[in-house]
C-alpha positions as CSV (number, residue, x, y, z in Angstrom):
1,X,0.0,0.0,0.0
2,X,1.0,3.6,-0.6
3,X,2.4,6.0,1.8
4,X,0.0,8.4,3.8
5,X,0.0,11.5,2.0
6,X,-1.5,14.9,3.7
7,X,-3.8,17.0,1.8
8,X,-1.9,19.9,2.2
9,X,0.8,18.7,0.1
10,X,-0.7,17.1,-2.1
11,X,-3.0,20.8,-2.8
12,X,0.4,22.6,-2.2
13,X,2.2,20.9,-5.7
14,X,-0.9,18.9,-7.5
15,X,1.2,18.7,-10.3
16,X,3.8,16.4,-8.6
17,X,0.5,13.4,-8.1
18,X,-1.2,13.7,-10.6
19,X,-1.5,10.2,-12.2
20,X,0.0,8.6,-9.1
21,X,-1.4,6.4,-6.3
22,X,-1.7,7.8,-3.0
23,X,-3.3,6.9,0.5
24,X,-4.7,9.4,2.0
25,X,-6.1,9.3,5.8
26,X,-9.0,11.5,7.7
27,X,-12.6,11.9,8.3
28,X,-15.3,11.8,6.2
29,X,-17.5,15.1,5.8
30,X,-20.0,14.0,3.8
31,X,-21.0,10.9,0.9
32,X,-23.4,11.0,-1.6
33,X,-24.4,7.3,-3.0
34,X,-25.6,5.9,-5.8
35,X,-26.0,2.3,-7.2
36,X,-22.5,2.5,-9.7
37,X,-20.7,4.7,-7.6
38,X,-20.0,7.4,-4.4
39,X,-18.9,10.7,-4.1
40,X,-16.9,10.9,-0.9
41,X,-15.3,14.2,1.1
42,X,-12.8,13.8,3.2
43,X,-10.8,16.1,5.0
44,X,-7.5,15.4,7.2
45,X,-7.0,19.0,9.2
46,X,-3.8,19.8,7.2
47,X,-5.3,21.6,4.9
48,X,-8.8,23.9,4.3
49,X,-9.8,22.0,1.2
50,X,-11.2,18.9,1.4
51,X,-10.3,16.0,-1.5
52,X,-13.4,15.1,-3.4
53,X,-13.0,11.0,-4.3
54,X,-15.3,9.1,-6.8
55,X,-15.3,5.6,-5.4
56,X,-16.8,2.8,-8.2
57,X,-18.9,0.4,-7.3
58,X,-16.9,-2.3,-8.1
59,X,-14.1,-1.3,-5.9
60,X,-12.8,-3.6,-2.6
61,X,-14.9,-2.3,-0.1
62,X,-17.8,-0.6,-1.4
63,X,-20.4,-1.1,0.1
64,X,-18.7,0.0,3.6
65,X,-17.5,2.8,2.1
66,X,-20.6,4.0,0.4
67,X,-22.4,3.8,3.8
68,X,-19.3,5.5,5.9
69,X,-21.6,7.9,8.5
70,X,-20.3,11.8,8.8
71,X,-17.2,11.5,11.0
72,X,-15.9,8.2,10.1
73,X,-12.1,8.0,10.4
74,X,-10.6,6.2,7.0
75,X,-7.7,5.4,4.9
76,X,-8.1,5.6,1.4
77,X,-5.8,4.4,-1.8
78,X,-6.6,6.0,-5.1
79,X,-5.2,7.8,-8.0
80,X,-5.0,11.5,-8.4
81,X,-6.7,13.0,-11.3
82,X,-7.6,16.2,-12.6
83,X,-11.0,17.6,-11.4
84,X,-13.5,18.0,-13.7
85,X,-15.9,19.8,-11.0
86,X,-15.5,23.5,-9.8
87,X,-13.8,24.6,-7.2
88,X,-11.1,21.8,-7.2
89,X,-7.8,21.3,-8.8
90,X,-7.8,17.4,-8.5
91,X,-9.7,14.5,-7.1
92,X,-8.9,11.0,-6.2
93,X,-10.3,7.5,-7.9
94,X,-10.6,5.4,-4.7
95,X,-8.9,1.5,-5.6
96,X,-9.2,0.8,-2.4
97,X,-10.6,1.9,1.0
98,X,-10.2,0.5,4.8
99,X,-12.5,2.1,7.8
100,X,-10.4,3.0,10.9
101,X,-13.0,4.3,13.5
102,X,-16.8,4.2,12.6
103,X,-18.9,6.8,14.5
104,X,-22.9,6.3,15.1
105,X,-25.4,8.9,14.5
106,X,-25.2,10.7,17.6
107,X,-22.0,12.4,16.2
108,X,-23.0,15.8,16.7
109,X,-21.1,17.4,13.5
110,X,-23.3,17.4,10.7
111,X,-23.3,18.9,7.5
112,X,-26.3,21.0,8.7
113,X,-24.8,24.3,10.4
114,X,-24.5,24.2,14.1
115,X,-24.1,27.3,16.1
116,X,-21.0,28.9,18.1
117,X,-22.5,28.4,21.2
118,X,-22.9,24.8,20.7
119,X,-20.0,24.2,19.6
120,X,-18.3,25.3,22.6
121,X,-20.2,22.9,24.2
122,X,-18.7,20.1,22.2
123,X,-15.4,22.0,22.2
124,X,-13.6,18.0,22.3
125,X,-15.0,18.4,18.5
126,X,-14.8,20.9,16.9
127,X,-11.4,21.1,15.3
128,X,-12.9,18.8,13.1
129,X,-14.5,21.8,11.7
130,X,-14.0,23.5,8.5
131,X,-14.3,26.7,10.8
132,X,-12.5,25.8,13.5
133,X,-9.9,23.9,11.9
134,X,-9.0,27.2,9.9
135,X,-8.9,29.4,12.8
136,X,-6.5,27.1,14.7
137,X,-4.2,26.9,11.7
138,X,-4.1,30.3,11.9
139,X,-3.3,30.2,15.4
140,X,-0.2,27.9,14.8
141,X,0.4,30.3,12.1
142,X,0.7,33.4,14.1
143,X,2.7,31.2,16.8
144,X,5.3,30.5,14.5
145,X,5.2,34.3,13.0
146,X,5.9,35.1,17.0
147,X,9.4,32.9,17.8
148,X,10.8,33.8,13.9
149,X,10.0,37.6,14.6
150,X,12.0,37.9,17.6
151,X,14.6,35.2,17.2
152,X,15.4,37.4,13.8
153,X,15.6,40.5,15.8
154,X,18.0,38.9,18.4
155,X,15.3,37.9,21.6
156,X,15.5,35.0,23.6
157,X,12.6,33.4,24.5
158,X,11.9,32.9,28.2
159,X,9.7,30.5,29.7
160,X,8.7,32.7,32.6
161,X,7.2,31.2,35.9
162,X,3.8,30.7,36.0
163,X,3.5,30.0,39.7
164,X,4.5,33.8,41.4
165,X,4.2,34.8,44.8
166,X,3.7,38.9,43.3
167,X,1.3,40.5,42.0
168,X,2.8,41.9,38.7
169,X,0.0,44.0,38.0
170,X,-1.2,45.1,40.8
171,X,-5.1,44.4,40.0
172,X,-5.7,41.6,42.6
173,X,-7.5,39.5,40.7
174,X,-5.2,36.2,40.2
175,X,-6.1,32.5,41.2
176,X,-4.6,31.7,44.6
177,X,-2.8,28.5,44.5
178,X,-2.6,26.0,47.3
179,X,-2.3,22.4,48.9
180,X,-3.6,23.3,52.0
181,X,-6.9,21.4,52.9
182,X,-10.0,23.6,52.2
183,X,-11.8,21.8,54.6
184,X,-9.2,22.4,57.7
185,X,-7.1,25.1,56.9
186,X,-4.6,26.3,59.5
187,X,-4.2,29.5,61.2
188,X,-2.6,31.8,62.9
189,X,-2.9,33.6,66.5
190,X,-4.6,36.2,64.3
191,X,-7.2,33.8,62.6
192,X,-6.1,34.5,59.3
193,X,-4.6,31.7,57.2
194,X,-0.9,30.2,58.2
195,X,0.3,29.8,54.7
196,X,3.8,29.0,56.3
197,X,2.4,25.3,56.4
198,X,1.5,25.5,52.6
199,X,3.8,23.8,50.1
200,X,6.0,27.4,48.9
201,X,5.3,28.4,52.8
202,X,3.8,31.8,51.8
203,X,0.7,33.0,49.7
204,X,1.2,32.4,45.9
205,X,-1.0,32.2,42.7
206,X,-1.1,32.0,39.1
207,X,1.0,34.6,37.3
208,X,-1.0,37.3,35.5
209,X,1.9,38.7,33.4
210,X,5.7,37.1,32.8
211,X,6.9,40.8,32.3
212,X,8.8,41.1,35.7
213,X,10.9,38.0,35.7
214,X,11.1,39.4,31.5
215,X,13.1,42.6,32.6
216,X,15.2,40.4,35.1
217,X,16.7,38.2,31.9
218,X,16.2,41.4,29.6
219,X,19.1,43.0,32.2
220,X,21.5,40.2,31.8
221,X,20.8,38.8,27.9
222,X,19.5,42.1,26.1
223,X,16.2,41.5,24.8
224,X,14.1,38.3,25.6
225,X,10.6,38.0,24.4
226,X,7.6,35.5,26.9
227,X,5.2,33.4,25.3
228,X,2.9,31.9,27.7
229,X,-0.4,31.0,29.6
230,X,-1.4,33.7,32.1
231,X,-4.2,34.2,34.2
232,X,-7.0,36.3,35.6
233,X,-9.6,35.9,38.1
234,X,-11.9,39.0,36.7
235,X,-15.6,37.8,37.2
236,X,-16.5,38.9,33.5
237,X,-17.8,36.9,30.9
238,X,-17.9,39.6,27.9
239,X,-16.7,38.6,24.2
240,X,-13.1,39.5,24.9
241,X,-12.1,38.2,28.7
242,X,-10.9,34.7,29.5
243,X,-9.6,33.7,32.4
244,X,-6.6,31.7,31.2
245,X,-4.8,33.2,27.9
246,X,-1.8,33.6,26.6
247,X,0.3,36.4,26.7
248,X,3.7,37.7,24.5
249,X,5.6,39.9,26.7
250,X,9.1,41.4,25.2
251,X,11.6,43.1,26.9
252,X,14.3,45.5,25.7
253,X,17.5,46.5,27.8
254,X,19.0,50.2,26.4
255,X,15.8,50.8,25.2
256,X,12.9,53.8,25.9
257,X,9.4,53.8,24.7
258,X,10.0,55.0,21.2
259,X,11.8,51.9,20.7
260,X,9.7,49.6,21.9
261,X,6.6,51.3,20.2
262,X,8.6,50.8,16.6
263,X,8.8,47.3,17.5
264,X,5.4,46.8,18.3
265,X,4.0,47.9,14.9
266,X,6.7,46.2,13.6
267,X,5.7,43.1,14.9
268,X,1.8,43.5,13.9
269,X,2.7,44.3,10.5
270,X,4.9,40.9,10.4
271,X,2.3,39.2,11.8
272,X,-0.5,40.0,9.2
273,X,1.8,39.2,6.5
274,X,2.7,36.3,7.9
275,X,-0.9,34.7,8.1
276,X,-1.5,36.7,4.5
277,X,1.2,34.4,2.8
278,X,0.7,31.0,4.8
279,X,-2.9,31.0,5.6
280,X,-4.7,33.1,2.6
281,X,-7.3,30.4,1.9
282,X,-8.4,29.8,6.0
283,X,-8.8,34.1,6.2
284,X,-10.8,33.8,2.9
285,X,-13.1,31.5,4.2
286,X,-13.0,33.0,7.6
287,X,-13.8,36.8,6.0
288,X,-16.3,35.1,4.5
289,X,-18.4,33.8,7.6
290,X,-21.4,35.6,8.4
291,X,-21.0,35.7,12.6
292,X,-17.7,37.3,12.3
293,X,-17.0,41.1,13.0
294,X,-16.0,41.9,9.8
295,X,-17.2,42.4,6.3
296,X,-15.6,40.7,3.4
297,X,-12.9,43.8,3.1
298,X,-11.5,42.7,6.2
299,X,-8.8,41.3,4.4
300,X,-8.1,45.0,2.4
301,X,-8.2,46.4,6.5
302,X,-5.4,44.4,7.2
303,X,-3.4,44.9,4.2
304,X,-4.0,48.3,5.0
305,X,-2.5,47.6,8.6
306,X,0.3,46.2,7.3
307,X,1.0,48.4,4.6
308,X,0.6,51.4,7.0
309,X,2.5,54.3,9.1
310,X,1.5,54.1,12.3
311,X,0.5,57.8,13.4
312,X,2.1,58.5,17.0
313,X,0.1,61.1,19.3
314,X,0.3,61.2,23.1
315,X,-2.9,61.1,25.2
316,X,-3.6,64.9,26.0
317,X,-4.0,64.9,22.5
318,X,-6.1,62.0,21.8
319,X,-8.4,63.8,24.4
320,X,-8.2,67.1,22.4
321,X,-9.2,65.5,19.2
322,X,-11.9,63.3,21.0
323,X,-13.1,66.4,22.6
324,X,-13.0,68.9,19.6
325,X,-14.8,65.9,17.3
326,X,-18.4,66.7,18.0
327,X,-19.3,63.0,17.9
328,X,-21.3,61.6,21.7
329,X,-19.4,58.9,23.4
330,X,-21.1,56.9,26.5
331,X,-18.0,57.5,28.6
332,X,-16.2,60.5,29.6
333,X,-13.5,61.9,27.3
334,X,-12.5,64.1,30.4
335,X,-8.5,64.6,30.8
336,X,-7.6,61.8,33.5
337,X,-10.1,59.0,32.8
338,X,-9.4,56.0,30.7
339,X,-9.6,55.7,26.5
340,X,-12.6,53.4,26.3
341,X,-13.0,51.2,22.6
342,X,-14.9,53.7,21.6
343,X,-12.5,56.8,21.7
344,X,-9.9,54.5,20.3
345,X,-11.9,53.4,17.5
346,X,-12.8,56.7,16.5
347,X,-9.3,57.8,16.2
348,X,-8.5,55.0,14.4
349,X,-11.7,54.6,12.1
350,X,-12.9,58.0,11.2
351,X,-9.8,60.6,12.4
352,X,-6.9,59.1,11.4
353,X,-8.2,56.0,9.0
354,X,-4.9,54.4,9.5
355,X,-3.3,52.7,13.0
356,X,-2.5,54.9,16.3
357,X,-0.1,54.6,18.7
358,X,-1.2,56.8,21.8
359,X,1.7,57.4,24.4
360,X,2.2,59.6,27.8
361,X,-0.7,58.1,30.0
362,X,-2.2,59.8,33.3
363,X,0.0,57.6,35.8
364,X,-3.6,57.2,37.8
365,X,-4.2,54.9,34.9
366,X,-1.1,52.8,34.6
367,X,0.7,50.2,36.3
368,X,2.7,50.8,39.1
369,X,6.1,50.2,37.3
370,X,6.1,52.5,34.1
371,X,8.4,55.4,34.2
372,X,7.0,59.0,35.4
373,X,7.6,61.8,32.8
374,X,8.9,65.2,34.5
375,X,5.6,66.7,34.7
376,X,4.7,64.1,37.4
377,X,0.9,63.5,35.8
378,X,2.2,61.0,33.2
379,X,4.1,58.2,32.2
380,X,6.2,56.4,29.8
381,X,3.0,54.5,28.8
382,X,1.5,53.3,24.6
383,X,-1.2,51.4,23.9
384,X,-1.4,50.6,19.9
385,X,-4.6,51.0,18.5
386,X,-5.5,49.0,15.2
387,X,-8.8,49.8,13.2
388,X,-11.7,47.9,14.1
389,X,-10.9,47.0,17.5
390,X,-9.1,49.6,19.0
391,X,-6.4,48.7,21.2
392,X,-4.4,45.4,20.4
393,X,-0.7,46.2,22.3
394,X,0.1,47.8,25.7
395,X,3.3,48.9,27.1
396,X,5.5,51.6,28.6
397,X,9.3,52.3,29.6
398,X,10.0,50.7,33.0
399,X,10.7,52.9,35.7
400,X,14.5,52.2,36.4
401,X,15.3,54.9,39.2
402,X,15.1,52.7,42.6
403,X,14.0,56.3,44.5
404,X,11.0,57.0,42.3
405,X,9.4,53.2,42.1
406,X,9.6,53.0,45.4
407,X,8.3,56.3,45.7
408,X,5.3,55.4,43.6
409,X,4.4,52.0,45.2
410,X,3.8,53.6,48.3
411,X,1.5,56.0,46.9
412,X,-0.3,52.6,45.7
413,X,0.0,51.1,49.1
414,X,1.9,48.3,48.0
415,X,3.9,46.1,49.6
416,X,7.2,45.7,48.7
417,X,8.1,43.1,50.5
418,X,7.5,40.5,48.3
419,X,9.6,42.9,45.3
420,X,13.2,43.0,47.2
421,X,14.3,41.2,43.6
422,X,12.5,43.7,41.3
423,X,13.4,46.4,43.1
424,X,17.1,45.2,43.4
425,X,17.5,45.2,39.6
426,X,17.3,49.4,40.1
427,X,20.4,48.9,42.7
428,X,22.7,46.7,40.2
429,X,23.7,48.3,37.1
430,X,20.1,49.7,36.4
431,X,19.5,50.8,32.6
432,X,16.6,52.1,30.8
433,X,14.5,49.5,29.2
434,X,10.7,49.1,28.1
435,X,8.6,46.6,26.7
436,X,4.9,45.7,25.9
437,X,2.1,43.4,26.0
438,X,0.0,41.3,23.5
439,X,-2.4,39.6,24.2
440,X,-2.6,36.4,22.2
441,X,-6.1,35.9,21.6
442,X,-7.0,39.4,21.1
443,X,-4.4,39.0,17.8
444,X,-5.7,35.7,16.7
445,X,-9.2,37.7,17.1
446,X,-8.6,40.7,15.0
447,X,-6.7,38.8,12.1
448,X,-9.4,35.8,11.9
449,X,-12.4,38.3,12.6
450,X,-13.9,36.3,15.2
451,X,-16.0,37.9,17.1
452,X,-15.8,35.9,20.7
453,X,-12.1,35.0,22.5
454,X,-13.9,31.3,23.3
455,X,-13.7,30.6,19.3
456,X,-10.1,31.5,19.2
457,X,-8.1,28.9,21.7
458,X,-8.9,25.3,22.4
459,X,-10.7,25.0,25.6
460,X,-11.6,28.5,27.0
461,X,-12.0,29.1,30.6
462,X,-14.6,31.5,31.5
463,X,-16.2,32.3,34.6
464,X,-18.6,28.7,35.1
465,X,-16.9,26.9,32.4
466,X,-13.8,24.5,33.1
467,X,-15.5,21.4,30.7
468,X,-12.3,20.2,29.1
C-alpha cells in the first residue's frame, strides 16, 4: 500500500500526483451514493480544502464505504486525477478503501450548520470543523510568525514562571494556588490563614503577566521576548475576557518607549503578513463567515495595517481631538479618565483612518512600574490602536530609578516586601529599558475576525466553564 499522503501537500504541488497512487487518511464530511458509484469528502486537518474522491462500485470495499456515517475515520488508496468539477484542482479515484474508526449517529457534527454556542459545548469536536480547523491553523500560524520575529531581531525566548508569589499588575485578581486542605485550613494567632504550612510556605497564585521576571533576563541577555499561559480571576464573561490566555511579553534593555513602540508595529505588521502568505485560503473562508465582525474587506483592512505608518500622538491629545470631534461617546473623554474602545476606534476609524499609537498616560491609569515623565501627571506609557478593535498592544518604559518606584508603590499602598528582587534590579547596574504586551487571543481575534475569544483557543476558561 501507498504511503499516507497529507492534503496539504498534495493541494500545495498537485502537479507532482497527478496520475499517481496515493493513500490518504482523515474523516469523512459528507458521501453522496448511488448504485455505480459514491462521491466521498474527506478532509484530514492539514489543509482547508477537502479532497473530493469518486469511489466505483466495483471497488474492494464498497459497500462499507458507500455507507461510511459523517465522521468516520478512513484510509483511502486511489489515483489523483484532474477535477472535472468546480472549485477543485484534483480528485482521487478510490482503488481501495479501509474504515479505521466508525462513529454512530449521535455524532454531533453534521453537515447541517450548528451554532457557536454549541460548539463550545462540544469544544472536544470541533477542530474537526471547516471553521475551527481554519482558525486554529491560523493560530499555529501566528505562533510561528511570533518565535521567527524575535529570534530574527536577536530575543531570547523565556519560559517565565507561571507560579509567582507577586502580584505583577497590581489588579488583585489572580487564582490563589494551594495544597492546603479547604476543609481544615490552619491558622494563625490572628485567625487569618498560616500559609507557612502550605507547600512554597507563603501566599502564591497563578501569574497574570511574565513581564517582571522578563526585565530580570532582559538586564542580563539584552532582549528576551515570553510566550505563555497567564491568568485572571476577573468575574467577566464579555466577548473578549478569559480567564486563562496567553500572553507575548518582550523586553528590551538600552531601550525607551520610542523603541519599543517601533517594534510593536513592527511586529503587527509581520504578523499580518505572515498569516496573509501561509494561511490566505483559512482568512478567505474566515472573512467570509457571516458571525464574524467583519465584512468581506477585512482582508483589504489588514493589508492596510500592514501596509501602513502608524500615526504617534500622546494622550492629551487624543483627548483634544476626542473632545473637539463633536461625535457623543457613552464615557467621559475628560482629561484623567481611561480611553474606552470607543474613543480608540474613532481615532483610528474615522480621524486618522490608519493605525495609532497613543503614548504619555495619566499615571492614575497605569501600572505601578512605568516610568513618570517630568511633569509628574504621566508616564512612559503606549497602547497601539488598530482599526476595528481599537487597542491590540500595551506597554510603557519601565521605571529604572530605585527612588522614584519606590516612591510610587507607596502612593499605591503596596507592599514591597514581596519585590526585594525587582526592586534590586534598580540597585545593580540599572539601565533604561521598556517593553509591551500582546495579548494572544485578542491578535488571533482581530486577524481571523472572530467575534468571541472562546472561538479563538482550544478550551476556553470562563467564569462557570472549566469542561475540558
Amino acid at each position: 500500500m501507498s504511503s499516507r499522503v497529507l492534503l496539504k501537500k498534495l493541494f500545495q504541488t498537485p502537479s507532482e500526483f497527478i496520475d499517481k497512487e496515493v493513500t490518504i487518511k482523515g474523516w469523512v464530511r459528507s458521501v453522496r451514493k448511488s448504485k455505480k458509484f459514491s462521491f466521498i469528502v474527506l478532509n484530514d486537518g492539514t489543509d482547508q480544502d477537502s479532497m473530493q474522491i469518486i469511489a466505483d462500485a466495483g471497488i474492494e470495499n464498497y459497500e462499507a464505504l458507500s455507507s461510511m456515517l459523517t465522521g468516520t475515520s478512513v484510509s483511502i488508496t486511489g489515483k489523483i486525477v484532474e477535477s472535472q468539477g468546480k472549485g477543485q484542482s484534483i480528485e482521487m479515484q478510490a482503488i481501495t478503501g479501509e474504515v479505521i474508526g466508525e462513529v454512530d449517529e449521535s455524532y454531533p457534527l453534521q453537515k447541517k450548520g450548528t451554532s457557536l454556542e454549541h460548539l463550545r459545548d462540544i469544544a472536544h469536536l470541533r477542530a474537526r470543523t471547516n471553521l475551527f480547523g481554519a482558525v486554529f491553523r491560523v493560530r499555529h500560524a501566528l505562533a510561528q510568525a511570533t518565535h521567527q520575529f524575535f529570534s530574527d531581531r536577536g530575543f531570547y525566548y523565556l519560559n517565565s514562571p507561571i507560579i509567582t508569589a507577586v502580584d505583577g499588575e497590581g489588579a488583585g485578581e489572580m487564582f490563589n494556588v494551594s495544597t492546603l486542605n479547604a476543609k481544615d485550613l490552619p491558622k494563625t494567632d490572628k485567625g487569618e490563614i498560616d500559609y507557612s504550612k502550605d507547600y512554597f510556605g507563603k501566599d502564591v497564585s497563578l501569574c497574570v503577566t511574565g513581564q517582571l521576571e522578563a526585565e530580570c533576563h532582559a538586564l542580563g541577555l539584552g532582549a528576551v521576548y515570553t510566550f505563555g499561559p497567564t491568568f485572571r480571576s476577573e468575574n467577566s464573561n464579555t466577548k473578549r475576557h478569559l480567564a486563562e490566555f496567553w500572553m507575548i511579553e518582550p523586553e528590551v534593555a538600552f531601550a525607551d518607549l520610542e523603541d519599543v513602540a517601533d517594534l510593536a508595529a513592527d511586529y503587527i505588521k509581520f504578523m499580518i503578513d505572515y498569516a496573509m502568505k501561509n494561511c490566505s485560503k483559512e482568512l478567505a473562508f474566515l472573512h467570509s463567515m457571516p458571525f464574524t465582525d467583519v465584512d468581506k474587506t477585512h482582508g483589504d483592512v489588514l493589508k492596510s495595517v500592514r501596509d501602513s505608518e502608524f500615526k504617534k500622538i500622546t494622550y492629551t491629545e487624543a483627548i483634544d481631538i476626542l473632545n473637539a470631534c463633536g461625535e457623543k461617546f457613552e464615557f467621559s473623554t475628560e482629561w484623567g479618565n481611561e480611553l474606552q474602545t470607543e474613543h480608540e476606534k474613532y481615532l483610528t476609524d474615522k480621524h486618522f483612518k490608519s493605525p495609532v499609537i497613543v503614548t504619555d498616560y495619566p499615571k492614575d491609569c497605569k501600572a505601578f512600574y512605568m516610568k513618570l515623565n517630568e511633569d509628574g501627571k504621566t508616564v512612559r506609557a503606549m497602547d497601539v490602536l488598530v482599526p476595528g478593535i481599537g487597542e491590540l498592544i500595551g506597554g510603557s518604559q519601565r521605571e529604572e530609578s530605585l527612588e522614584k518606584l519606590e516612591k510610587r508603590m507607596d502612593e499605591m499602598n503596596m507592599e514591597k516586601d514581596g519585590y526585594w528582587w525587582y526592586l534590586e534590579l534598580r540597585k545593580f547596574g540599572s539601565v533604561p529599558h521598556s517593553g509591551f504586551g500582546l495579548g494572544f487571543e485578542r491578535a488571533i481575534m482581530y486577524i481571523t475576525g472572530m467575534s468571541n475569544i472562546r472561538d479563538v483557543i482550544a478550551f476556553p476558561r470562563t467564569p462557570g466553564n472549566c469542561d475540558f
